[in-house]
C-alpha positions in Angstrom: -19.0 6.7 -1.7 -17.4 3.1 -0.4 -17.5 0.1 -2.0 -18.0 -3.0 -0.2 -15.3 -5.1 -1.5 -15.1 -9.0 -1.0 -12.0 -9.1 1.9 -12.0 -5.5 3.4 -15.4 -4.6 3.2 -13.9 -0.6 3.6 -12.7 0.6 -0.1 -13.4 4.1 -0.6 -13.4 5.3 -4.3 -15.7 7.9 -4.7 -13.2 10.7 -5.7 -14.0 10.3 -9.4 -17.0 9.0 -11.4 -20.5 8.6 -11.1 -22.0 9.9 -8.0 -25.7 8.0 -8.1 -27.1 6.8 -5.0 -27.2 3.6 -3.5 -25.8 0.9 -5.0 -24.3 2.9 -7.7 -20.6 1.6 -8.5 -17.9 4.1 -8.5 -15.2 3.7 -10.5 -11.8 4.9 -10.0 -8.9 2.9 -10.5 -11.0 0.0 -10.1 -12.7 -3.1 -11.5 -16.5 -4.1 -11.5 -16.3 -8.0 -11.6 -19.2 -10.6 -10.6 -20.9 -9.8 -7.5 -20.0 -6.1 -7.4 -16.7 -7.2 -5.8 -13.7 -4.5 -7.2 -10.4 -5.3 -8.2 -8.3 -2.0 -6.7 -5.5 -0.8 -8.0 -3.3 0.6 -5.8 -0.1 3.3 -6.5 3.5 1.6 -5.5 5.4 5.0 -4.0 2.5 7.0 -5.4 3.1 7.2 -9.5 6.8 6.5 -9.7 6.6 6.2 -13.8 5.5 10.1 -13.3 6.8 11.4 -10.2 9.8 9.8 -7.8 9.3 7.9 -5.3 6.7 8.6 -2.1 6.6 12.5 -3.0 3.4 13.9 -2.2 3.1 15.1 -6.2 3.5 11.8 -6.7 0.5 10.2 -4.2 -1.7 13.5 -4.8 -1.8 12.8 -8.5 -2.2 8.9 -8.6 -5.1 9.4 -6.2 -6.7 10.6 -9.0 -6.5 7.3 -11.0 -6.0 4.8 -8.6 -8.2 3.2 -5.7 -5.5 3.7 -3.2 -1.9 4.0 -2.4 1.0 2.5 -1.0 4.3 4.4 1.0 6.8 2.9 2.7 7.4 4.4 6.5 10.6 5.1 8.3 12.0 7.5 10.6 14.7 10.6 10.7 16.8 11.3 13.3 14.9 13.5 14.8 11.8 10.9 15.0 9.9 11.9 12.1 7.5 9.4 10.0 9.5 10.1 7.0 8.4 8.4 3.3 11.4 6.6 2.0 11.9 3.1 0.4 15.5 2.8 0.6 17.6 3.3 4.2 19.7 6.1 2.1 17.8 9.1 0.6 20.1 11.2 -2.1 23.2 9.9 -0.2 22.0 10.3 3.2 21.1 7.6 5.7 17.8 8.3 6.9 18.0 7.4 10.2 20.3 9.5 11.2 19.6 12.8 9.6 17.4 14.7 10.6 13.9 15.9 8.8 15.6 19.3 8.3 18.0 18.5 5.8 16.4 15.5 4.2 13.1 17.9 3.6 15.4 19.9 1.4 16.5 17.2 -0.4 16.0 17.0 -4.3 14.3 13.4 -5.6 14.3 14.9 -8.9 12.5 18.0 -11.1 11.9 19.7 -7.7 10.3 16.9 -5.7 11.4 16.3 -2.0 11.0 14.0 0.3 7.8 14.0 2.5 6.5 12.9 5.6 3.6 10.2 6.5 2.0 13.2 8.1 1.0 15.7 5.1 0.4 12.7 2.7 -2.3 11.5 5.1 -3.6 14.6 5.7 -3.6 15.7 1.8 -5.9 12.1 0.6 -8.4 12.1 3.6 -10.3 9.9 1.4 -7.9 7.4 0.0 -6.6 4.3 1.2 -3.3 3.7 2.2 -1.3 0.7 2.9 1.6 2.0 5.2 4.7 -0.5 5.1 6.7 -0.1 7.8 10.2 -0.7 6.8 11.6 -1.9 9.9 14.4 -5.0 9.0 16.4 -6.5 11.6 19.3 -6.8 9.0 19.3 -2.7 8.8 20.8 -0.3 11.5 17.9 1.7 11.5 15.7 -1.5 12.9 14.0 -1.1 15.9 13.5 -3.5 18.4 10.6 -2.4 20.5 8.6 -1.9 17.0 7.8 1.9 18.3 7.7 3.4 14.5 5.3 0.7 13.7 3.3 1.3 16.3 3.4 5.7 15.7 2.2 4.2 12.1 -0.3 2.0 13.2 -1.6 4.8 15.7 -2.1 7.3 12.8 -3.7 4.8 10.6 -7.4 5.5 9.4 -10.6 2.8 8.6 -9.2 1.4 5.4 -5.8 1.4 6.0 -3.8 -1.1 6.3 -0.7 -1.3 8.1 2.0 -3.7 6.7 5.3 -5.0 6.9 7.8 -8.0 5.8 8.7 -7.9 9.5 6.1 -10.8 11.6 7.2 -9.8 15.1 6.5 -5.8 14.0 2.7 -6.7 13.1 2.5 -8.8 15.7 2.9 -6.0 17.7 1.0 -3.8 16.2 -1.4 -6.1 16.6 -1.6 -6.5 20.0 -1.5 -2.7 20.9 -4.0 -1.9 18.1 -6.4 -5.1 17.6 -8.8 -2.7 15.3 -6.0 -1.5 13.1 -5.9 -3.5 9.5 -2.8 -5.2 9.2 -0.8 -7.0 6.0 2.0 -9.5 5.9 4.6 -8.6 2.9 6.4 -10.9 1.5 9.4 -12.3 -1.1 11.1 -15.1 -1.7 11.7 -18.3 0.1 8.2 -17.6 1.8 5.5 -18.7 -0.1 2.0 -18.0 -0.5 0.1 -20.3 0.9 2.0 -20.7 4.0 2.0 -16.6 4.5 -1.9 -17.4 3.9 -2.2 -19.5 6.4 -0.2 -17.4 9.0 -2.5 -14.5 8.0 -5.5 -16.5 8.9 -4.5 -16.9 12.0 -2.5 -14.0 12.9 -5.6 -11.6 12.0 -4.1 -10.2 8.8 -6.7 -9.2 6.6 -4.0 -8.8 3.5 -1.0 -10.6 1.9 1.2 -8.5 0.1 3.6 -10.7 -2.2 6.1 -10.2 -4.5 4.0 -10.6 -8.4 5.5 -13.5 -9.3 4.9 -16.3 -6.6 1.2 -15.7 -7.1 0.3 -18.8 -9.9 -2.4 -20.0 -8.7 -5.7 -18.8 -8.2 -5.6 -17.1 -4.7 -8.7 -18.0 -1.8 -11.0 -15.1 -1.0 -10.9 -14.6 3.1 -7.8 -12.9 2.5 -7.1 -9.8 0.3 -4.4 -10.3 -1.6 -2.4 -7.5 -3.5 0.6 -8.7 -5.7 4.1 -6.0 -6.5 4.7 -4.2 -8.2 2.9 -5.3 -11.9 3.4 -3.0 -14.6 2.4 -5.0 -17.6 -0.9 -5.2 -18.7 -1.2 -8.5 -19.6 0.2 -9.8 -16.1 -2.2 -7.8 -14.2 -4.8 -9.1 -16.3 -3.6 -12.5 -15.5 -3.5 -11.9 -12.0 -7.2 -10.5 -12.0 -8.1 -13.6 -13.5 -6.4 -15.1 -10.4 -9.1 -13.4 -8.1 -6.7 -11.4 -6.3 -8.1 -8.4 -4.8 -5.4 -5.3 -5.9 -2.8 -5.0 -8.0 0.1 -2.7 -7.0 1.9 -0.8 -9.9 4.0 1.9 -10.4 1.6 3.1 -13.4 -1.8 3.2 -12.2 -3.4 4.6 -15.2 -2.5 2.1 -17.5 -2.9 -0.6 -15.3 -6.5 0.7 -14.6 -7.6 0.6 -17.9 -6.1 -2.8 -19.0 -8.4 -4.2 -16.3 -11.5 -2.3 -16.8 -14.1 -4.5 -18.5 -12.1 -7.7 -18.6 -15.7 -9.6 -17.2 
């Protein structure tokens, strides 16, 4: 079932719950508040305070709980769309080894690596927000933006393709104008001017670091603080009027929200 929700308008989160017919809400991982808007809560790296980091375990299980997931996108020597946060996996730089060896590598209690690929393929119904790492201050940057653009051309309706990186969604943007798209960001920038350059960039989402979000946040942009694993902050937040919170423990964060209004 999807959820109209108040800035994306494309929330699916009929895995779990009720399964009425129209206009029934369906809960998972998510928030009924005033209006039948949602609050989702989306898994950072899948459920990292279960499973390491962007293993497909990991996303495969948090789909359960949560209302979508994030990954973060970069590629092997070879050129494969390989899930990793960090430029070094298990001592190896990403970029230039190949998916052959880093598939065998072990993240912990038997869980390897994985590729943007299979976890698609394995939540056909899930929403993912891809951040593409991509940062000029790397080795592995790209200038031409290509494994943005491989991201963007795999992304599905409710995805949304982001990045820290302005000139790699601006790209993206141009070659894929229907693709979703989210501006990332930290310290020194600040909300409201990443607001307005979403507004008129196209961006449909702002993706900042939890705590430069203090005040309460305008509604023609979705905005999704990281990573927020205590309850009482997310809460907070919610009352904020973001639209997702992003936590590495989407269960518990689920539940501290559910009901607050």
């Amino acid at each position: 079932m999807i959820i109209f929700t108040r800035p994306l308008e494309v929330t699916n989160v009929g895995a779990k719950g009720d399964s009425g017919g129209k206009g029934t809400v369906v809960t998972r991982g998510c928030k009924q508040i005033s209006g039948g808007f949602v609050i989702e809560v989306v898994g950072h790296r899948g459920w990292p305070s279960r499973y390491p980091d962007n293993t497909l375990a990991g996303f495969i299980a948090v789909a359960g709980v949560a209302s979508a997931v994030e990954l973060d996108v970069r590629r092997s020597s070879d050129g494969k769309l390989v899930l990793s946060h960090d430029p070094v996996l298990s001592g190896h730089l990403v970029h230039r080894t190949p998916w052959s060896i880093l598939a065998e590598l072990d993240l912990g209690e038997g869980h390897h690596p994985a590729l943007l690929d299979e976890v698609l393929a394995a939540l056909p119904e899930t929403p993912v927000q891809l951040e593409v790492k991509n940062d000029p201050n790397e080795p592995a940057f790209e200038p031409d933006h290509r494994l943005a653009l491989e991201t963007a051309e795999r992304a599905r309706p409710g995805d949304i393709v982001t990045s820290f990186n302005r000139e790699t969604l601006k790209r993206v943007r141009r070659e894929y104008p229907d693709i979703r798209t989210g501006l990332a960001i930290q310290l020194p920038t600040l909300v409201d001017e990443a607001l307005s350059h979403c507004r008129e960039t196209g961006h449909v989402a702002l993706v900042p670091w939890a705590p430069l979000v203090t005040d309460p946040v305008p509604e023609d942009v979705a905005v999704y603080p990281w990573t927020v694993n205590e309850p009482s902050r997310a809460i907070e937040l919610v009352e904020l009027s973001v639209s997702g919170i992003i936590t590495d423990d989407a269960a518990t964060i689920a539940e501290a929200i559910r009901g607050i209004r």
